[in-house]
C-alpha positions in Angstrom: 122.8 161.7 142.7 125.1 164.8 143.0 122.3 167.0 140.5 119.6 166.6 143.0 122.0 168.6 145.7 122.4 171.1 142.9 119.5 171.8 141.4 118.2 175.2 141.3 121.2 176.5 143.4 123.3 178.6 141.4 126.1 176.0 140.9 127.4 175.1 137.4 127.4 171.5 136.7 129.9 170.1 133.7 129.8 166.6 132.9 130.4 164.0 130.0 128.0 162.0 130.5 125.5 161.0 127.8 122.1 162.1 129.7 123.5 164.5 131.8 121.3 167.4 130.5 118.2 165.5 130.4 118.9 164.8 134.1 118.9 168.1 135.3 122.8 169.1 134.5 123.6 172.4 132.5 126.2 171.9 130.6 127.0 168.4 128.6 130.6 168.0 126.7 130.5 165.6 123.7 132.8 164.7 120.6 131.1 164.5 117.2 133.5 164.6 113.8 136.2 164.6 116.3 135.4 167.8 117.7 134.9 169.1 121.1 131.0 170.4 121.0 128.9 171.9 123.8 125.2 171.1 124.6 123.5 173.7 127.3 120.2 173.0 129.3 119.0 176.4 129.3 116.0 175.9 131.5 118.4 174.4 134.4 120.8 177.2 134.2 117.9 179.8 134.6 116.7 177.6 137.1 120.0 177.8 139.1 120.1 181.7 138.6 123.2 182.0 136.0 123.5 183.6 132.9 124.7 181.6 129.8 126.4 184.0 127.5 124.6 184.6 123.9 128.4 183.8 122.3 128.8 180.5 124.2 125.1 179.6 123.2 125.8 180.2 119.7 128.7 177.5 120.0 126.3 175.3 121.5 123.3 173.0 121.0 121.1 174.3 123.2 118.2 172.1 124.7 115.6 172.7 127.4 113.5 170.6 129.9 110.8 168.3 128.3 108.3 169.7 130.4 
């Protein structure tokens, strides 16, 4: 899987996929009431070293690692 590659490099991962934050990916795309929404795996993007902006995380649902 392409996320163990990534992980905790400082690489951006974007995906559509239903568990793809849960799996280690940053940044999940979804559709709910027909809109475009955002969900952001905080702990893997500070993992990887980037900076999420406070205006995109306020657009977001923002989730972190069950650990």
């Amino acid at each position: 899987h392409f996320l163990s590659v990534t992980r905790a490099k400082p690489v951006l991962t974007v995906s559509d996929d239903d568990n793809f934050t849960a799996e280690g990916g940053v940044i999940r795309l979804y559709e709910q009431a027909n809109k475009l929404r955002i969900e952001i795996n905080v702990d893997e993007a500070e993992r990887a070293g980037l900076t999420i902006s406070s205006k995109l995380l306020s657009l977001a649902r923002v989730v972190q690692d069950k650990t």
